[in-house]
C-alpha positions as CSV (number, residue, x, y, z in Angstrom):
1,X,85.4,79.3,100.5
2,X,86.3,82.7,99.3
3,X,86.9,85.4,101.6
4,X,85.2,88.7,101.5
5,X,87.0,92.1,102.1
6,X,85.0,92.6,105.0
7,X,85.9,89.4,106.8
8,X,89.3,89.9,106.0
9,X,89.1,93.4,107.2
10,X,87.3,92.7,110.4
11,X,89.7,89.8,111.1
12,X,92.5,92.3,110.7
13,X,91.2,95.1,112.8
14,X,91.2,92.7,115.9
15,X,94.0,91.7,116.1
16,X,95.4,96.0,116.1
17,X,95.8,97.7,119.1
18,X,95.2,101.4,117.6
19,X,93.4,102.5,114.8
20,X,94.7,101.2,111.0
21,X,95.6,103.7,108.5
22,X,94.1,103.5,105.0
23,X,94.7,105.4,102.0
24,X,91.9,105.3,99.7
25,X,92.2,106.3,95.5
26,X,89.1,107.2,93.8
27,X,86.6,108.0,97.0
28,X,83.9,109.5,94.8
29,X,80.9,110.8,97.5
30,X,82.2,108.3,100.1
31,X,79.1,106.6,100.2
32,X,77.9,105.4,96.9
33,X,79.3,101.5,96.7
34,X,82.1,102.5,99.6
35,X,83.5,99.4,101.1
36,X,84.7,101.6,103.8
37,X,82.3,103.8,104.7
38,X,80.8,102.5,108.1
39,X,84.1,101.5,109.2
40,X,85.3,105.4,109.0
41,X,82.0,106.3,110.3
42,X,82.5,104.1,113.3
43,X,85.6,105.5,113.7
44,X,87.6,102.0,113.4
45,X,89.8,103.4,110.5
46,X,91.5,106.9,110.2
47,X,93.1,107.5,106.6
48,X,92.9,109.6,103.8
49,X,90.3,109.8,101.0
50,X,91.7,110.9,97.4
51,X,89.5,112.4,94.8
52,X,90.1,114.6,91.5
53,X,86.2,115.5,90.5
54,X,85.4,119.1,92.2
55,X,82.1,117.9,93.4
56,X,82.4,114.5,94.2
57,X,85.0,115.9,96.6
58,X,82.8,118.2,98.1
59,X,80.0,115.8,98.5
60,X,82.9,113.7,100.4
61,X,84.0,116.4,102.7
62,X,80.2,116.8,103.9
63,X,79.7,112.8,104.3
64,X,82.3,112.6,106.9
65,X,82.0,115.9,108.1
66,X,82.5,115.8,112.3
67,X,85.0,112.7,111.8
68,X,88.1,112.9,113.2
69,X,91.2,111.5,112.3
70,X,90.8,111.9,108.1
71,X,92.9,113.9,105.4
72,X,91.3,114.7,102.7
73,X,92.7,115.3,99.0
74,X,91.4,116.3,95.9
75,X,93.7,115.0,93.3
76,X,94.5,112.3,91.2
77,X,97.2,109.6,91.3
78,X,99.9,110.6,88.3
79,X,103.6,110.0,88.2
80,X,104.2,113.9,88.5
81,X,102.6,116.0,90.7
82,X,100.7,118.8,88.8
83,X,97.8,118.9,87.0
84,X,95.9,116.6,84.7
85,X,93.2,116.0,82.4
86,X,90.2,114.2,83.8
87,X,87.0,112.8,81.2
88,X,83.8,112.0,82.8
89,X,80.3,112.5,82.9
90,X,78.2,115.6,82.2
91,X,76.0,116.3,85.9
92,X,72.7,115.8,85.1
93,X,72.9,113.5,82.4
94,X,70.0,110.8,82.5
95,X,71.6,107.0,83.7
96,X,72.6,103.9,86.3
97,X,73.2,105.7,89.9
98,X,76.8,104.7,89.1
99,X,77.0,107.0,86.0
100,X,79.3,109.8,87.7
101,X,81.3,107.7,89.2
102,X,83.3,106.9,86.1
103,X,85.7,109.4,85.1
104,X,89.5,108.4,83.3
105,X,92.5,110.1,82.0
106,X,91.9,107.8,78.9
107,X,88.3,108.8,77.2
108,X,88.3,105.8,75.5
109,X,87.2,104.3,78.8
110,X,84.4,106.1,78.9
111,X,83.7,105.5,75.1
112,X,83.5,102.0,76.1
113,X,80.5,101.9,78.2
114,X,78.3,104.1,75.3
115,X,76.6,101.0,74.2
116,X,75.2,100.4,77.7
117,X,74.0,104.2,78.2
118,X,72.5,106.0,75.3
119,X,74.1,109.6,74.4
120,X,77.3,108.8,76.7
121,X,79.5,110.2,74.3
122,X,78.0,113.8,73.6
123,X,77.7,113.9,77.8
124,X,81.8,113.3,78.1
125,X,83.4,116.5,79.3
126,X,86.7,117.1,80.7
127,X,87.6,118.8,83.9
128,X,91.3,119.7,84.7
129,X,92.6,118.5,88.0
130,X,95.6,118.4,90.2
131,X,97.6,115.2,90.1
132,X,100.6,114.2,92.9
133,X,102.5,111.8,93.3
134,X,102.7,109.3,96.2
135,X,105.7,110.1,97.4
136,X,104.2,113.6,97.6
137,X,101.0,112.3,98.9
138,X,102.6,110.0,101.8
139,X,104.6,112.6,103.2
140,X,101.5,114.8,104.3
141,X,100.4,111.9,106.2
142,X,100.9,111.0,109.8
143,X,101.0,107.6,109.5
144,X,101.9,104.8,107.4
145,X,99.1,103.3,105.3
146,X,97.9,99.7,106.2
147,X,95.6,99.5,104.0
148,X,95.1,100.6,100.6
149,X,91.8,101.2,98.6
150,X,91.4,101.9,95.0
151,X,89.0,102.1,92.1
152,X,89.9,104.3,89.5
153,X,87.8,102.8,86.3
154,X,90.9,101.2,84.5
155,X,93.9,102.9,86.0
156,X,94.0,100.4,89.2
157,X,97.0,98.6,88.1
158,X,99.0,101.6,87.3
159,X,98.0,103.3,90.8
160,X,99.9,99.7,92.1
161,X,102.9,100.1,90.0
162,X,103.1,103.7,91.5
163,X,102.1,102.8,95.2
164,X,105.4,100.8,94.8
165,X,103.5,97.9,96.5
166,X,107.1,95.6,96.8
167,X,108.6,98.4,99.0
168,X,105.5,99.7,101.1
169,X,103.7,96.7,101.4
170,X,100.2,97.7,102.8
171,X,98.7,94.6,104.5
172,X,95.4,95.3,102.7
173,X,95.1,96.1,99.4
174,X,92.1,96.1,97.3
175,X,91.1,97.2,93.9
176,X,88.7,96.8,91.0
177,X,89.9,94.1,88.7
178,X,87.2,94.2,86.2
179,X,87.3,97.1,84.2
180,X,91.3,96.0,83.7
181,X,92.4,94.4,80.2
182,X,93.0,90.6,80.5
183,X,96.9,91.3,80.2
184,X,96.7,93.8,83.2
185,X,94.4,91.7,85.2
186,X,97.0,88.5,85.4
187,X,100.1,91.0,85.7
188,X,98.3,92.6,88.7
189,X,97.6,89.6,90.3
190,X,101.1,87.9,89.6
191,X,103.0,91.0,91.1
192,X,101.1,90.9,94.0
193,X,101.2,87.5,94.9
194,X,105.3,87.9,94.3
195,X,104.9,90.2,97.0
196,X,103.4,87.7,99.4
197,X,99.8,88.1,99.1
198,X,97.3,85.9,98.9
199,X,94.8,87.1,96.4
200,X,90.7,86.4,96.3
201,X,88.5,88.0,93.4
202,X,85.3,89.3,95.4
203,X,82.7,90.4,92.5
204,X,84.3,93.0,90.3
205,X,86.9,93.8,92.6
206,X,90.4,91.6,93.9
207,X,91.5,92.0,97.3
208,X,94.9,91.0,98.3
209,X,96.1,90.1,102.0
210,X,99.2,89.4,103.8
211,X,98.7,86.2,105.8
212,X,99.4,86.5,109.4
């Protein structure tokens, strides 16, 4: 049987005696497909939420407004803190509810999904965003992440590399494996389980535990 993130994550909140720490890349609204949403909003986690597009980041300040215990960041993950590029989606443009959730530093990316959504191309824009680093990220932080969250359309296996998952080992991690090439997908998996974890593909996405 295949565990699902939220067995694993309930399994591992019960056995803490304070609150986990989570660092989550890619938060969007906070809502739309969150796998951590009514854990935050039961205040069981505490963490910060990272997010480069201007008005997904406002729409996430105002889902968890009154919640205590978050940091919230509007940036994207880059090797060099700064600013960046960012393609994504017109607002407004006609499409699937998760239309404006994809946004890349590669357009290509986006290019990719044109077949499924007619006019996708002419509706790509770019927006110009800050970028930091983890290191810079970590040290504004009050605690050490336990678990770590991401879904960045593509870019998932390169927010590991940078995470530096050997060294900081969060006991959590999970991320969305399917928009990752077939190369990417089997390096990302092989590094983590070289790091100890076991690894268990749930839907789009692969989570990756530390066994007790």
């Amino acid at each position: 049987m295949t565990l699902t993130f939220d067995e694993v994550l309930c399994h591992f909140l019960l056995r803490q005696s304070t609150v986990p720490y989570f660092v989550q890349i890619g938060a969007f609204d906070g809502i739309s497909g969150d796998p951590l949403y009514q854990y935050v909003k039961q205040g069981l986690l505490k963490g910060c939420l990272v997010e480069p597009q201007g008005d997904a980041f406002k729409s996430l300040r105002a889902t968890y407004t009154g919640i205590d215990g978050l940091h919230f960041k509007r940036a994207a993950i880059a090797p060099k803190s700064g600013e960046g590029i960012l393609y994504r989606v017109r607002p407004g443009t006609p499409g699937p509810d998760w239309l404006f959730q994809i946004a890349s530093f590669s357009r290509d990316f986006l290019v990719k999904l044109a077949p499924r959504i007619p006019g996708l191309e002419q509706a790509i824009i770019t927006e110009v965003v800050p970028t930091v680093t983890f290191d810079d990220l970590l040290a504004e932080l009050p605690a050490h992440p336990s678990i770590l969250v991401i879904d960045t359309e593509g870019y998932d296996f390169e927010v590991i590399k940078l995470y530096n998952v050997p060294t900081r080992k969060p006991r959590i991690v999970l991320y969305e494996y399917v928009h990752l090439v077939p190369a990417d997908q089997k390096a990302c998996i092989d590094l983590l389980i070289a790091c100890g974890y076991r690894v268990a593909l749930t839907g789009g996405n692969a989570m990756a535990y530390l066994p007790d």
